[in-house]
ZAMARZA-922736 format. One record per atom (N, C-alpha, C): residue in one letter; atom name; residue number from 1; x, y, z. Coordinates in nm, 3 decimals, always signed. Layout:
<pts>
<A, CA, NUM, <X, Y, Z>> ...
</pts>
This chain:
<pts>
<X, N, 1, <+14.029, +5.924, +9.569>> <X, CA, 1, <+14.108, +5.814, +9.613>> <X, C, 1, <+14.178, +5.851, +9.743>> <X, N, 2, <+14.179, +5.751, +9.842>> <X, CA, 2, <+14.291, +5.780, +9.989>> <X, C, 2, <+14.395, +5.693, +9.948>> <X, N, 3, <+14.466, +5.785, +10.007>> <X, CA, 3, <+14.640, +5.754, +10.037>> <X, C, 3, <+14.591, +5.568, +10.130>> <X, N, 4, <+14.706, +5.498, +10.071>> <X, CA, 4, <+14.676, +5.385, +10.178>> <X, C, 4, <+14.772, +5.395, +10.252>> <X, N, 5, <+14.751, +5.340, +10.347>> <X, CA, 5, <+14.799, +5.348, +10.507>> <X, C, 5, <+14.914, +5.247, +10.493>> <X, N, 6, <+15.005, +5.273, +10.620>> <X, CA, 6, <+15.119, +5.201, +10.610>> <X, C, 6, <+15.073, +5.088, +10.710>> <X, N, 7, <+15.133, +4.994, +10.732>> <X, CA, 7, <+15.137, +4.850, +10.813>> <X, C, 7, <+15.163, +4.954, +10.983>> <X, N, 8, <+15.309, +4.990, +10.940>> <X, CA, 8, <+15.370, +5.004, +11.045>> <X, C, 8, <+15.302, +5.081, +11.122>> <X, N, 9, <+15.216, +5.216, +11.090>> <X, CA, 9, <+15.174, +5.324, +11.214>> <X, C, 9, <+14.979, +5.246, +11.249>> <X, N, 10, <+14.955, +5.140, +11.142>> <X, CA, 10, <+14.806, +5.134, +11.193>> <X, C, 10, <+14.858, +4.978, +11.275>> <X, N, 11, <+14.951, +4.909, +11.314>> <X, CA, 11, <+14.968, +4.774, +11.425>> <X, C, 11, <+15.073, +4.840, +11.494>> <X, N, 12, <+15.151, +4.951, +11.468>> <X, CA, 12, <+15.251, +4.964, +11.579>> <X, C, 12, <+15.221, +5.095, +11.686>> <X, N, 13, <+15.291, +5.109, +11.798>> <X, CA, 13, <+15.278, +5.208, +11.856>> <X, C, 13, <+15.206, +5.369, +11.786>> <X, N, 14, <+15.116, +5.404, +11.895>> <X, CA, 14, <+15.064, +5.517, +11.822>> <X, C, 14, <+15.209, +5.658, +11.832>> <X, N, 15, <+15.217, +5.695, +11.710>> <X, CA, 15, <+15.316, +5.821, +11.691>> <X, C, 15, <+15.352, +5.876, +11.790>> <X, N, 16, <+15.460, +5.919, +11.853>> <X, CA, 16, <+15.472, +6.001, +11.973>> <X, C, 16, <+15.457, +6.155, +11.891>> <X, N, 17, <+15.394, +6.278, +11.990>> <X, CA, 17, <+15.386, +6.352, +11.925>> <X, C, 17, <+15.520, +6.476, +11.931>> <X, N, 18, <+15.512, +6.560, +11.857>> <X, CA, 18, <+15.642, +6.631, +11.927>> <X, C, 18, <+15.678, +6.706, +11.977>> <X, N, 19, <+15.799, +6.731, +12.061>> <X, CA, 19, <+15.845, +6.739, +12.199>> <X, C, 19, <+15.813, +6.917, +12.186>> <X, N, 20, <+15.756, +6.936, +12.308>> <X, CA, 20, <+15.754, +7.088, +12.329>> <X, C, 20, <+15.868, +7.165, +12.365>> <X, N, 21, <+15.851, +7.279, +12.344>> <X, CA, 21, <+15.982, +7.321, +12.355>> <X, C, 21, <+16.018, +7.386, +12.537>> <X, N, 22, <+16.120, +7.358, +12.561>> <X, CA, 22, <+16.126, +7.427, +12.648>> <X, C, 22, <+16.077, +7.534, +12.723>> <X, N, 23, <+16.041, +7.579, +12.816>> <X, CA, 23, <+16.013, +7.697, +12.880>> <X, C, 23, <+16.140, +7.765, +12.914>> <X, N, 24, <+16.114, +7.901, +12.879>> <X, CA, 24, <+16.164, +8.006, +12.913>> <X, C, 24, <+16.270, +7.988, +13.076>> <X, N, 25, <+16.347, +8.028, +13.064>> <X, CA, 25, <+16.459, +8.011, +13.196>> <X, C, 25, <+16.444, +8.174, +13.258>> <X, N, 26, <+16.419, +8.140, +13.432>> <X, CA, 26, <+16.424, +8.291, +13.442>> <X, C, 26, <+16.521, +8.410, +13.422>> <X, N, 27, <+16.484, +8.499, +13.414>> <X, CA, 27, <+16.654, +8.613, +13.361>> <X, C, 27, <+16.737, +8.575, +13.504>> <X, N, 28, <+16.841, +8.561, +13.508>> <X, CA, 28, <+16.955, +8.609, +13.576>> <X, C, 28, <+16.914, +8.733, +13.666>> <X, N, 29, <+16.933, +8.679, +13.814>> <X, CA, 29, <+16.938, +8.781, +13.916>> <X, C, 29, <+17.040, +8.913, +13.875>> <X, N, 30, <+16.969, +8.983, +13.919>> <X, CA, 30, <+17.079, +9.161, +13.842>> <X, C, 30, <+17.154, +9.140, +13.969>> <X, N, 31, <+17.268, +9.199, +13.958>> <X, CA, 31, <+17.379, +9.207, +14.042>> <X, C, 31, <+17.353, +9.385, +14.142>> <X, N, 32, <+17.375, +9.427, +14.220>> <X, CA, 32, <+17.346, +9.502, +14.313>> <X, C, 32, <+17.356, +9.634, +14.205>> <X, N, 33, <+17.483, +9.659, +14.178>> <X, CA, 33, <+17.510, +9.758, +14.138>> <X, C, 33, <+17.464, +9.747, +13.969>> <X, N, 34, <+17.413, +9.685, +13.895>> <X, CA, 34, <+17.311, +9.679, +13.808>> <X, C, 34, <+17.185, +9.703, +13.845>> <X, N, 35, <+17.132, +9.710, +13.951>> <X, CA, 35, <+17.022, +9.743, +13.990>> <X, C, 35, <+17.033, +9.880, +14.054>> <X, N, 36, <+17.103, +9.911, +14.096>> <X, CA, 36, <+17.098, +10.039, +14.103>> <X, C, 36, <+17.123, +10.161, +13.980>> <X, N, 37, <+17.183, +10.137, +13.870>> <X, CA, 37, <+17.243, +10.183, +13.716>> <X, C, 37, <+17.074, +10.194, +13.702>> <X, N, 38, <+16.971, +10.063, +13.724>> <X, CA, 38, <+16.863, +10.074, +13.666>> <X, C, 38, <+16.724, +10.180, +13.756>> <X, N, 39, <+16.801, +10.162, +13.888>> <X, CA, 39, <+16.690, +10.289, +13.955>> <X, C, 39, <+16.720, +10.400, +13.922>> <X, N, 40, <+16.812, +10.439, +13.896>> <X, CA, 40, <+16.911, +10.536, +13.831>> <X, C, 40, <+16.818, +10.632, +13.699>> <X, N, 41, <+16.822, +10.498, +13.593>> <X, CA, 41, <+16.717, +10.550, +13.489>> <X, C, 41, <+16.629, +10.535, +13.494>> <X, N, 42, <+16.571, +10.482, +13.546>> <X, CA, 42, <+16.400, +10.484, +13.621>> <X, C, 42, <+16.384, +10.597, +13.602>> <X, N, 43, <+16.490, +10.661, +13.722>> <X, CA, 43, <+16.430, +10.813, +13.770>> <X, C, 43, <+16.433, +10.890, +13.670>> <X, N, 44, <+16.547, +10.904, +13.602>> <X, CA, 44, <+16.562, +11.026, +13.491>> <X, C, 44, <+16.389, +10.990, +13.354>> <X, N, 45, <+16.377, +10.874, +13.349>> <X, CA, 45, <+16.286, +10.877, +13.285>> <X, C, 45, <+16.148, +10.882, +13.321>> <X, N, 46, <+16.105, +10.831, +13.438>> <X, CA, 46, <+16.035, +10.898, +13.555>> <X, C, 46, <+16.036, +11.076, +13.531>> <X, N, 47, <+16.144, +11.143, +13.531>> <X, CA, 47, <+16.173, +11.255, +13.498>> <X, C, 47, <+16.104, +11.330, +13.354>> <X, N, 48, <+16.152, +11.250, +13.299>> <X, CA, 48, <+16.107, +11.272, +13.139>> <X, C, 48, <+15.948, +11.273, +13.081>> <X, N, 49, <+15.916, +11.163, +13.169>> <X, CA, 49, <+15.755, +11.115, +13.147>> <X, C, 49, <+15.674, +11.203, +13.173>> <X, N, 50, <+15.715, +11.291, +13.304>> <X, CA, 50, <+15.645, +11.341, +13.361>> <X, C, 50, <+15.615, +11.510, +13.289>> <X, N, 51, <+15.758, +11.517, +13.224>> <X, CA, 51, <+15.787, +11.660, +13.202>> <X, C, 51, <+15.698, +11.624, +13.035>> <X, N, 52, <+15.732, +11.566, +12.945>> <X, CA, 52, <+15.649, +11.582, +12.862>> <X, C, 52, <+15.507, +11.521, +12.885>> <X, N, 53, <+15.456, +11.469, +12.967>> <X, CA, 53, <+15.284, +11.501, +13.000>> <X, C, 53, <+15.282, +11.619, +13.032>> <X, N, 54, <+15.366, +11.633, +13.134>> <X, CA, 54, <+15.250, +11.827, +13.173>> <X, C, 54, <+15.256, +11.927, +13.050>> <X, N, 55, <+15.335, +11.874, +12.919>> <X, CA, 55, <+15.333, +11.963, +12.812>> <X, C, 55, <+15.261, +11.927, +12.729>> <X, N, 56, <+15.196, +11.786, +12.726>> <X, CA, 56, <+15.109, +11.741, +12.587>> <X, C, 56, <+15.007, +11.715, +12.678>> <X, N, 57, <+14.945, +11.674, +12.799>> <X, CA, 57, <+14.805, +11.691, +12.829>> <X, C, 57, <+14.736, +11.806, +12.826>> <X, N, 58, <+14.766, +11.935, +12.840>> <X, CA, 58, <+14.747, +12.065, +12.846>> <X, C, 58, <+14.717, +12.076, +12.669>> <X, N, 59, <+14.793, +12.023, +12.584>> <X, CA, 59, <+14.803, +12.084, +12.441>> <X, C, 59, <+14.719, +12.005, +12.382>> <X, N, 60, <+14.677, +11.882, +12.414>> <X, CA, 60, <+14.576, +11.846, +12.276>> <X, C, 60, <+14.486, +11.760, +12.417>> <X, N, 61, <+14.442, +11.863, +12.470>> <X, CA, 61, <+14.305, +11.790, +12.629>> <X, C, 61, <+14.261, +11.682, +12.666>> <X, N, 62, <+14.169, +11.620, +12.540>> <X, CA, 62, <+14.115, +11.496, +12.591>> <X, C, 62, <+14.213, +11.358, +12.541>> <X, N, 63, <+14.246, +11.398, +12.451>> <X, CA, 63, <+14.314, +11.270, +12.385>> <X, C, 63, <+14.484, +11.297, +12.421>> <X, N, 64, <+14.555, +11.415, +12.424>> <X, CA, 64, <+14.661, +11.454, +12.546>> <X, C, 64, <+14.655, +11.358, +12.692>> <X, N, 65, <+14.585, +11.449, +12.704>> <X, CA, 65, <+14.488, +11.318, +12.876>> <X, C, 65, <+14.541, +11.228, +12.855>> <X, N, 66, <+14.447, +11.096, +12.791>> <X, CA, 66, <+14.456, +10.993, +12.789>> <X, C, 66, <+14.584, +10.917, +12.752>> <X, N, 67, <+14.666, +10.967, +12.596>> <X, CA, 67, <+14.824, +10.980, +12.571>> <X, C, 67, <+14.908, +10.968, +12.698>> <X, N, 68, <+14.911, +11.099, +12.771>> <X, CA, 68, <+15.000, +11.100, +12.863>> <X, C, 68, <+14.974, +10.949, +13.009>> <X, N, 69, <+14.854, +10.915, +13.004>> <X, CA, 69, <+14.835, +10.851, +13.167>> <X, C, 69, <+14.862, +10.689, +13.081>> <X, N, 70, <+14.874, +10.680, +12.943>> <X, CA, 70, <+14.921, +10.580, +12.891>> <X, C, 70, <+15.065, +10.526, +12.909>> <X, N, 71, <+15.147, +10.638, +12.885>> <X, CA, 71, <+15.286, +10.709, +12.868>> <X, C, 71, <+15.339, +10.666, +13.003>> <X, N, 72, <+15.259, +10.673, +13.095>> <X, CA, 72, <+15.295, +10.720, +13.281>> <X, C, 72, <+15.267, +10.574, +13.286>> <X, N, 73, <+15.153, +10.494, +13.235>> <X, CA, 73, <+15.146, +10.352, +13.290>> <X, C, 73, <+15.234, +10.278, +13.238>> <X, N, 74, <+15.286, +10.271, +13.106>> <X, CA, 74, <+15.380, +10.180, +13.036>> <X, C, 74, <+15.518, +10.170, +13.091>> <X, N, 75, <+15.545, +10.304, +13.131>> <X, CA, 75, <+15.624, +10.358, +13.223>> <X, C, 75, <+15.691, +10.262, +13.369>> <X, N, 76, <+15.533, +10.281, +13.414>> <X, CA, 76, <+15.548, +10.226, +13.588>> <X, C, 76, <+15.566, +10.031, +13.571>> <X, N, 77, <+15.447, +9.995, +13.414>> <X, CA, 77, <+15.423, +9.875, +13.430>> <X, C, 77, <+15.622, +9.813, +13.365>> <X, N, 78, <+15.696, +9.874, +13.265>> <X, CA, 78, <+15.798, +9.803, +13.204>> <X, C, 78, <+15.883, +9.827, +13.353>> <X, N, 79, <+15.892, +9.959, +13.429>> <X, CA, 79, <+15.996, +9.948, +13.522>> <X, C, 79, <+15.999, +9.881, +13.674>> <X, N, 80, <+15.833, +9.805, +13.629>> <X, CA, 80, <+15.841, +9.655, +13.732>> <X, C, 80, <+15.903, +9.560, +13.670>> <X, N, 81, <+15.814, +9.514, +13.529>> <X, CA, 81, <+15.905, +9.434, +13.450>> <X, C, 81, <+16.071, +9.392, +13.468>> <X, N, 82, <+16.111, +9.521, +13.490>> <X, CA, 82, <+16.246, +9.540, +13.441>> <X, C, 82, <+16.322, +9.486, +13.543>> <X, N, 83, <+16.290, +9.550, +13.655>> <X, CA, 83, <+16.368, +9.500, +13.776>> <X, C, 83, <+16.328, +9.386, +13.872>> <X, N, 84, <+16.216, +9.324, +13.836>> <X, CA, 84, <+16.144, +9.238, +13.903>> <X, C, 84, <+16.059, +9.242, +14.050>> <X, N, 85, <+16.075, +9.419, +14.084>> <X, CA, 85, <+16.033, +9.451, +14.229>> <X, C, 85, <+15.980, +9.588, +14.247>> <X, N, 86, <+15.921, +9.617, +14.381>> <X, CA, 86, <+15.865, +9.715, +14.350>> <X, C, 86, <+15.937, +9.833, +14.314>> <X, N, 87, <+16.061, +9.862, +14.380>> <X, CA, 87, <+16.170, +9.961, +14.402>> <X, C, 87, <+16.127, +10.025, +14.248>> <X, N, 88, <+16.126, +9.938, +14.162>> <X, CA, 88, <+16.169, +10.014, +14.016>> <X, C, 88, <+16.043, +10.109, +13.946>> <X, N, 89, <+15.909, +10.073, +14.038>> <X, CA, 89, <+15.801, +10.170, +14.035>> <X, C, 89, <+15.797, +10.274, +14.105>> <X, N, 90, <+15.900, +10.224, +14.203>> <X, CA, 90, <+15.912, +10.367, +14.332>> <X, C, 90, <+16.007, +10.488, +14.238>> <X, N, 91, <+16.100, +10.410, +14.212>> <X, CA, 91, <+16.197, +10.518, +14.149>> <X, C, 91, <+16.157, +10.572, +14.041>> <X, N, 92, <+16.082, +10.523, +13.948>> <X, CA, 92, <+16.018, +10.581, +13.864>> <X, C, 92, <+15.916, +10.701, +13.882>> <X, N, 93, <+15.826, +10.638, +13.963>> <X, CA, 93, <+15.719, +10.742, +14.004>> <X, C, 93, <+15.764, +10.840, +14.120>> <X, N, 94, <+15.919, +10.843, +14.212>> <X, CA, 94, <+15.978, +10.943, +14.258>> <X, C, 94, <+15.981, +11.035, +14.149>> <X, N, 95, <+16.097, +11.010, +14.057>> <X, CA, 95, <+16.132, +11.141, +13.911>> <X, C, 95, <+15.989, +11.175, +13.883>> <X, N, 96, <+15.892, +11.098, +13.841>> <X, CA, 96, <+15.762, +11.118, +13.762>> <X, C, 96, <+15.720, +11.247, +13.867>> <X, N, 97, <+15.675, +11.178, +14.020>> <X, CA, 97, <+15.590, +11.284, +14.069>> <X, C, 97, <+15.687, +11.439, +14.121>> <X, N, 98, <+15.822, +11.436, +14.136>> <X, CA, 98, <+15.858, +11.544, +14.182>> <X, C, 98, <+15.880, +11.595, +14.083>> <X, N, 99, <+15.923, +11.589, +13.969>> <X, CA, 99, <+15.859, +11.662, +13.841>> <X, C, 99, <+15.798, +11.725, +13.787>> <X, N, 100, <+15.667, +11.660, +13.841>> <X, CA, 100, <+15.539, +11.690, +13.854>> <X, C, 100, <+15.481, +11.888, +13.936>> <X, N, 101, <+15.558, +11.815, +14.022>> <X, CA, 101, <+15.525, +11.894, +14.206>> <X, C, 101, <+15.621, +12.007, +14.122>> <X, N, 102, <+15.759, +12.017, +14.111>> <X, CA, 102, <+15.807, +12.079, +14.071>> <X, C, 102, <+15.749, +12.222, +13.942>> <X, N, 103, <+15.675, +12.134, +13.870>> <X, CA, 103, <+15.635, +12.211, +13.747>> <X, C, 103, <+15.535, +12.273, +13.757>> <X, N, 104, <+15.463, +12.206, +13.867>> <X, CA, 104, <+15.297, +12.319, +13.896>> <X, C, 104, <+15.327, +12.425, +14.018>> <X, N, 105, <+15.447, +12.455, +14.053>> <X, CA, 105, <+15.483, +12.521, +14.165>> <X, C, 105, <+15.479, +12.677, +14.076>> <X, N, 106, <+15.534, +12.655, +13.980>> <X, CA, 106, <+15.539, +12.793, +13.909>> <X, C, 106, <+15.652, +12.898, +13.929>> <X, N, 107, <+15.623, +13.042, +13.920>> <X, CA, 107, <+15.737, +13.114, +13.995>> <X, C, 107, <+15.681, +13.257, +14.024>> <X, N, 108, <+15.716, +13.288, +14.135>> <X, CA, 108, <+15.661, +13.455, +14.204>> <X, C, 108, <+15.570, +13.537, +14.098>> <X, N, 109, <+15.621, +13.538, +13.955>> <X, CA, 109, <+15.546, +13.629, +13.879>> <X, C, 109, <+15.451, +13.550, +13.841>> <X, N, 110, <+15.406, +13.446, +13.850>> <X, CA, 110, <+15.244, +13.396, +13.812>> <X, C, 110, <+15.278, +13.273, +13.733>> <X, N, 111, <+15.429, +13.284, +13.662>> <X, CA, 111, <+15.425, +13.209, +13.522>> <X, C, 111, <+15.413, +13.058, +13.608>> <X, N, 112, <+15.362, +12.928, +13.521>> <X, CA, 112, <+15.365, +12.834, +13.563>> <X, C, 112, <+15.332, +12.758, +13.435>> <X, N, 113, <+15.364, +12.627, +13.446>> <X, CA, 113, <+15.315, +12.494, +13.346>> <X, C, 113, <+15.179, +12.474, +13.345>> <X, N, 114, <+15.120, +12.463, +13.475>> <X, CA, 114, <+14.987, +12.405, +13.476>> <X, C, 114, <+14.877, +12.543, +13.491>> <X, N, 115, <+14.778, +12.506, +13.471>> <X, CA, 115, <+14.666, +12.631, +13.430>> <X, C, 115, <+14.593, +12.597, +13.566>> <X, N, 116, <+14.568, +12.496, +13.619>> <X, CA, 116, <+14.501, +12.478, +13.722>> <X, C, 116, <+14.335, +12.450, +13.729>> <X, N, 117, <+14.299, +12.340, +13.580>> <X, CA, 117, <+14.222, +12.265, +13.543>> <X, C, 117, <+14.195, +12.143, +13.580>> <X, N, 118, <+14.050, +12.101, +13.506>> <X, CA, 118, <+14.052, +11.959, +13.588>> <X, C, 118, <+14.128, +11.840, +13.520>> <X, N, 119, <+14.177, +11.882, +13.412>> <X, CA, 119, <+14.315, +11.793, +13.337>> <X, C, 119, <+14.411, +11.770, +13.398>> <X, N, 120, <+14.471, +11.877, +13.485>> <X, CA, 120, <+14.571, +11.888, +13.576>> <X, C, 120, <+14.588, +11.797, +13.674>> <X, N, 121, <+14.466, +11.782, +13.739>> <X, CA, 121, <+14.405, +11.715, +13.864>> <X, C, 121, <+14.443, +11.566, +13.826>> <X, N, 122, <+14.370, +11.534, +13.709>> <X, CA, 122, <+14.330, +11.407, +13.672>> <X, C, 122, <+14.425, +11.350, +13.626>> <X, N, 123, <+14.568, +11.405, +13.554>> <X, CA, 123, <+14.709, +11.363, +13.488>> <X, C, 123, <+14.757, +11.372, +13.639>> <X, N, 124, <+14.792, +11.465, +13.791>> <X, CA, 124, <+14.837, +11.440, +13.878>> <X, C, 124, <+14.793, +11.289, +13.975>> <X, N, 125, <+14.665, +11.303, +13.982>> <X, CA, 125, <+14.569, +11.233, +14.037>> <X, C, 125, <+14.592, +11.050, +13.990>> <X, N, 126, <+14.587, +11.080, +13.891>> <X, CA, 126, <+14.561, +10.943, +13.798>> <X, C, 126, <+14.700, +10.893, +13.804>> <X, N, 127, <+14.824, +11.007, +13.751>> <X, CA, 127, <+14.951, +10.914, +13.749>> <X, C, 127, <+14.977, +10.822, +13.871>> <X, N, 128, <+14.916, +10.913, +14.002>> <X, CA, 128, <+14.986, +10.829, +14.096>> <X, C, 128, <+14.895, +10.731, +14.131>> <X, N, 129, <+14.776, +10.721, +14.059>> <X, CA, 129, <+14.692, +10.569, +14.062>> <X, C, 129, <+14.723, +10.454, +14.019>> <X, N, 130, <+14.787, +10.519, +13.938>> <X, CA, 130, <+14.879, +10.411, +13.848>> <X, C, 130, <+14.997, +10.348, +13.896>> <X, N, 131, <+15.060, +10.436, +13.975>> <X, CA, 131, <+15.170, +10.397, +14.043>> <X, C, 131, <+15.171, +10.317, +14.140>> <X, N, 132, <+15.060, +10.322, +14.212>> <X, CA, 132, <+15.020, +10.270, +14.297>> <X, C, 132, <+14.985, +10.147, +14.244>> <X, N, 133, <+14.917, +10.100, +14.178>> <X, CA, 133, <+14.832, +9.968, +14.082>> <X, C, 133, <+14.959, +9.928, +14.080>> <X, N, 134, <+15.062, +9.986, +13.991>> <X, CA, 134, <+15.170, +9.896, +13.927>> <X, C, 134, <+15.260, +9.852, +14.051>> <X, N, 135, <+15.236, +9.909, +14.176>> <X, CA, 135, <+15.369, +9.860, +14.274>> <X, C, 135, <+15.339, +9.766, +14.321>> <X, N, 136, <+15.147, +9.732, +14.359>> <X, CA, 136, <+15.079, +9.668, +14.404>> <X, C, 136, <+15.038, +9.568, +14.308>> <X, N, 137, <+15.080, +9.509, +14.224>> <X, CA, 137, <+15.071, +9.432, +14.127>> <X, C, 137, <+15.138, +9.313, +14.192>> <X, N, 138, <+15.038, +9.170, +14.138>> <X, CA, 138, <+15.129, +9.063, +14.180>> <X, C, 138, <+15.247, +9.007, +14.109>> <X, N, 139, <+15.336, +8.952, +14.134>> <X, CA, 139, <+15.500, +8.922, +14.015>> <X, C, 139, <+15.386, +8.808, +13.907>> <X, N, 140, <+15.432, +8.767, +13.801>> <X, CA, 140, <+15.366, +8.699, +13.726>> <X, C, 140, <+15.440, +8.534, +13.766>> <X, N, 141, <+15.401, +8.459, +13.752>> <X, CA, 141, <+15.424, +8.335, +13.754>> <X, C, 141, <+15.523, +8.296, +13.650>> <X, N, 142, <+15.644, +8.239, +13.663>> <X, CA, 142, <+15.772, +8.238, +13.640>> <X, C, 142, <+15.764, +8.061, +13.620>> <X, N, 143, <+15.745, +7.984, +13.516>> <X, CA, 143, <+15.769, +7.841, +13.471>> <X, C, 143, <+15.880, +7.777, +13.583>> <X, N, 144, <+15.892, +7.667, +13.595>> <X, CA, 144, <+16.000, +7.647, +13.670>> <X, C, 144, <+16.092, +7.534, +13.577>> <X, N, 145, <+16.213, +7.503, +13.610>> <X, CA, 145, <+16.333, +7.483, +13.515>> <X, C, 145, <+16.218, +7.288, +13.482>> 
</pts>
């Protein structure tokens, strides 16, 4: 058996359907010195990123590898996100690569972080491919009010 139909929706106006919701409002311009608090930690974590890749690509090789240049992209891609410009990939991948530079320098008696493999190459090589991709990225398209 069907439900019977009402008078009103089969002779009157067809249903309006319902209302979508709003779009998203853009974030609030950061204020100067909020944007700088945020290049700020960019760097230190830029810092961080960098220092635990050169310790876990070396320790577990291929899948280390790949871990760390994950680590380095999520990195470069949230601290565009974050600030809406390139600056916040720069500052990031400043801490990231002098970090970097820093840790394969070594010291007079031989000791050093990096072994001087082609892992090495490819975690140096690659992070800053990445960095590059993410600065050079276009802004995403922003709804308008």
């Amino acid at each position: 058996m069907t439900p019977p139909r009402s008078r009103a929706s089969a002779s009157g106006p067809a249903p309006r359907p319902a209302p979508r919701p709003a779009p998203e409002a853009a974030p609030a311009a950061l204020t100067p010195a909020a944007r700088y608090v945020w290049y700020a930690v960019l760097l230190v974590l830029g810092a961080l990123v960098g220092t635990a890749g050169s310790l876990v690509q070396a320790a577990w090789f291929p899948l280390g590898l790949l871990l760390t240049l994950l680590a380095t992209a999520a990195l470069f891609f949230a601290a565009r996100r974050a600030t809406g410009n390139q600056l916040g990939v720069v500052a990031a991948g400043v801490g990231w690569l002098v970090t970097i530079i820093l840790l394969s320098l070594g010291r007079p008696e031989g000791d050093g972080l990096f072994g001087g493999g082609i892992g090495e190459m490819v975690f140096l090589l690659g992070g800053m491919a990445i960095a590059v991709i993410s600065a050079t990225m276009s802004r995403p398209v922003r709804p308008g009010p």
